[in-house]
C-alpha positions as CSV (number, residue, x, y, z in Angstrom):
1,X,-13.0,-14.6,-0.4
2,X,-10.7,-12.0,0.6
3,X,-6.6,-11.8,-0.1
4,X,-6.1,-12.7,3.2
5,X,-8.3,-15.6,3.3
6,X,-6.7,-16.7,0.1
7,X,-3.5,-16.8,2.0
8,X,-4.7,-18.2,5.0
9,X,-3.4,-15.2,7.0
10,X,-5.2,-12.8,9.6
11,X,-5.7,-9.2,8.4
12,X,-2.8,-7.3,8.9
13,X,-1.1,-4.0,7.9
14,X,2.4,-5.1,7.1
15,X,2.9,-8.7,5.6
16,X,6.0,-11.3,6.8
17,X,7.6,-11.3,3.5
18,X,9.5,-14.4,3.8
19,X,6.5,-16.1,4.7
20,X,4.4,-14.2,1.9
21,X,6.8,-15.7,-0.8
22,X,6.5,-19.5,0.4
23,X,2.9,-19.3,1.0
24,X,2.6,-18.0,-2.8
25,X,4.9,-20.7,-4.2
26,X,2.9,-22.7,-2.6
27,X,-0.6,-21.8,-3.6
28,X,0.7,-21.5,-7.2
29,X,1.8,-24.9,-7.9
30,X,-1.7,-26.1,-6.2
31,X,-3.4,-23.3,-8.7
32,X,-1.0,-22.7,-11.6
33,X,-3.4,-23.5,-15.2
34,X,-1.1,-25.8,-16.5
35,X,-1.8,-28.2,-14.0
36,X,-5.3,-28.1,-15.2
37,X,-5.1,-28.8,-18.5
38,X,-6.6,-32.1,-18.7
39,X,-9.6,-31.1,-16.6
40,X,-13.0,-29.8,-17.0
41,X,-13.3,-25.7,-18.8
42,X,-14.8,-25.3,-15.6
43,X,-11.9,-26.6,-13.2
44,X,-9.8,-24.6,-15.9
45,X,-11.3,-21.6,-15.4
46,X,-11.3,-22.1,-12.0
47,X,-7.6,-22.6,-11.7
48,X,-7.8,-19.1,-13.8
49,X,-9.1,-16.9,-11.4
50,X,-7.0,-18.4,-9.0
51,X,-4.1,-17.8,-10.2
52,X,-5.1,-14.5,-10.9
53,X,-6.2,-13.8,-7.7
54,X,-3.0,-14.6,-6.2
55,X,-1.0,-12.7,-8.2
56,X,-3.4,-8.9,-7.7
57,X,-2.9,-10.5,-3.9
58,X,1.0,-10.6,-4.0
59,X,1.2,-7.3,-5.9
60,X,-1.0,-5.8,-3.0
61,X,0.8,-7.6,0.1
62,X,4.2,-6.4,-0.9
63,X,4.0,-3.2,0.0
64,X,2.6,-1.5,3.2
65,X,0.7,1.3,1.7
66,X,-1.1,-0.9,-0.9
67,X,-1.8,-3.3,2.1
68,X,-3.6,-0.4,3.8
69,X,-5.0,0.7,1.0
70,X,-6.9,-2.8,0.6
71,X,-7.5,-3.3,4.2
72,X,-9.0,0.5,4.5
73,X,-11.2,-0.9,1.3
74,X,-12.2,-4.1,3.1
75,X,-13.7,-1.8,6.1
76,X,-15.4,0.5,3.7
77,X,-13.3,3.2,5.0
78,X,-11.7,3.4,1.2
79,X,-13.5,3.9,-2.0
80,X,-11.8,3.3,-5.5
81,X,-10.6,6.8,-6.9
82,X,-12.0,8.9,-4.1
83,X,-11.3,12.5,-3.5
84,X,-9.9,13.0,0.0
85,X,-9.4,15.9,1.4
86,X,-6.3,16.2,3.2
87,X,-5.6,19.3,6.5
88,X,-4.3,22.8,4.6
89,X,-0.9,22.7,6.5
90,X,0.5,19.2,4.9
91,X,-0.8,20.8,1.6
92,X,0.8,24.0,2.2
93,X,4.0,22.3,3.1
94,X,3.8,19.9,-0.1
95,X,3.1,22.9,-2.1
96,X,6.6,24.6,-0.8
97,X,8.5,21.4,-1.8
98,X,6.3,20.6,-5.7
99,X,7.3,25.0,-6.2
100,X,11.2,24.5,-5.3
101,X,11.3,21.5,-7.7
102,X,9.7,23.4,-10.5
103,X,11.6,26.0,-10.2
104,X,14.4,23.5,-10.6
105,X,16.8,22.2,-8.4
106,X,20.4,22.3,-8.7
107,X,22.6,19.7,-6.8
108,X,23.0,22.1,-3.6
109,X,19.3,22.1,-2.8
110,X,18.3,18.4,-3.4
111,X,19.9,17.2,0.6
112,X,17.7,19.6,1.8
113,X,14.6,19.3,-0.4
114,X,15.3,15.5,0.5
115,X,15.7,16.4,4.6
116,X,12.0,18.2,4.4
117,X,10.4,15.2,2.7
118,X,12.3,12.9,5.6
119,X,10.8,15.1,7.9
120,X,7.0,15.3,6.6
121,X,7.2,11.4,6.1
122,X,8.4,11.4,9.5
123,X,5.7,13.7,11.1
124,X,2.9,11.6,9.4
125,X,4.3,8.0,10.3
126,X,4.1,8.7,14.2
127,X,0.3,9.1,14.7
128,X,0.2,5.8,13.1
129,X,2.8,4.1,13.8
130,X,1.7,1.9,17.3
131,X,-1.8,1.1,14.9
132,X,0.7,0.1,12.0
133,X,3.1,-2.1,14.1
134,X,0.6,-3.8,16.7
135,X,-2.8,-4.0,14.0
136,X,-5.3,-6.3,16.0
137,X,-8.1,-7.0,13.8
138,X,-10.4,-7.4,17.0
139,X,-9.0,-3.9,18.6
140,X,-9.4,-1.8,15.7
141,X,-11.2,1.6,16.1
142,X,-13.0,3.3,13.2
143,X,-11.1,6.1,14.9
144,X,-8.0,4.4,14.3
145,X,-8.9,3.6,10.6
146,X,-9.4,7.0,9.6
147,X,-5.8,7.9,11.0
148,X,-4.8,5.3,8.4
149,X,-6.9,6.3,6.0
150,X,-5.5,10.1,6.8
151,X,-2.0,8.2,6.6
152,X,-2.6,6.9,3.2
153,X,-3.5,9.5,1.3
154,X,-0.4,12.1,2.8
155,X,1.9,8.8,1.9
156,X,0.6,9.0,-1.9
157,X,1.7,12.6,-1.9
158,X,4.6,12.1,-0.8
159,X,5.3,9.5,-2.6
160,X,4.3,11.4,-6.0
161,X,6.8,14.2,-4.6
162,X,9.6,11.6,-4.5
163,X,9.1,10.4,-7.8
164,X,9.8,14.2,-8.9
165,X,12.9,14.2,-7.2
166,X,13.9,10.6,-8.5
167,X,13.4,12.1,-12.3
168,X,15.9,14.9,-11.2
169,X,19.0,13.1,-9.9
C-alpha cells in the first residue's frame, strides 16, 4: 500500500493541506498504539507500522518537492541516492552564485544574489508548472515525468544554495 492509498487520496503532486491534516487526525486515532494495548502482539504491531507509516506519509505530503520525489519513485522514474546529471548551463549558473557566496557576501550583494536564485527558480518552475498544477494520474506522460524528474533535482540545488545564503544573513 502506497501513501496515497493510506490516505485514501488519488496521486497527486501538491497535497490539500487542510484536508491532509484532518485525514491524519483521523487515521491516527483509528491507528495510534495506545489504543492497542490490550490486543494481540500482532494487532500491536500492526497498529505499529501503521502509525509509522502515517507519520513518513505526512512528512512526505507536506511538501511539494518530497511529494514529487515519492511520486517520481512510485513510477520508477526515481531511484534512492541516484546520481543525475543535470544540463551544463543550470550548473554553470549555480556555480556563479556557490563562487560569489564563498567569496563572501557582504550586505550589498545578498538582494541580488537572492534576485538570481528568484530567477533560476523561476526559469525551472515554468516547464513544469501546467504538469504540476493539473497532475492527472491517467494523462501522465513518461515525457512529462522526466521534466519533473529534471525539476526535482535543479529544486534540490537550489534549495542547498538557499540554505548557504540562510547561514549568511
Amino acid at each position: 500500500m502506497n501513501y496515497f492509498e493510506l490516505f485514501e487520496i488519488p496521486i497527486q503532486l501538491s497535497v490539500d493541506q487542510t484536508a491532509l491534516s484532518k485525514k491524519y487526525l483521523e487515521l491516527s486515532k483509528l491507528f495510534h498504539p495506545d489504543y492497542f494495548i490490550s490486543k494481540s502482539t500482532t494487532q500491536q504491531s500492526e497498529a505499529l507500522e501503521k502509525s509509522a507509516q502515517l507519520n513518513a506519509a505526512l512528512r512526505i505530503f507536506k511538501t511539494r518537492e518530497t511529494t514529487i520525489k515519492y511520486v517520481l519513485q512510485l513510477k520508477g522514474i526515481l531511484e534512492e541516492e541516484e546520481k543525475y546529471e543535470l544540463p551544463t548551463s543550470f550548473l554553470m549558473e549555480v556555480l556563479e552564485i556557490n563562487e560569489q557566496l564563498m567569496d563572501g557576501v557582504d550586505e550589498t550583494e545578498l538582494p541580488n544574489i537572492r534576485l538570481n536564485i528568484e530567477t533560476l527558480q523561476k526559469n525551472i518552475y515554468e516547464p513544469v508548472q501546467k504538469i504540476i498544477e493539473n497532475y492527472s494520474e491517467a494523462a501522465i506522460t513518461q515525457k512529462e515525468l522526466l521534466q519533473l524528474k529534471d525539476f526535482y533535482f535543479k529544486k534540490k540545488y537550489l534549495h542547498r544554495i538557499e540554505q548557504q545564503l540562510t547561514g549568511l544573513v
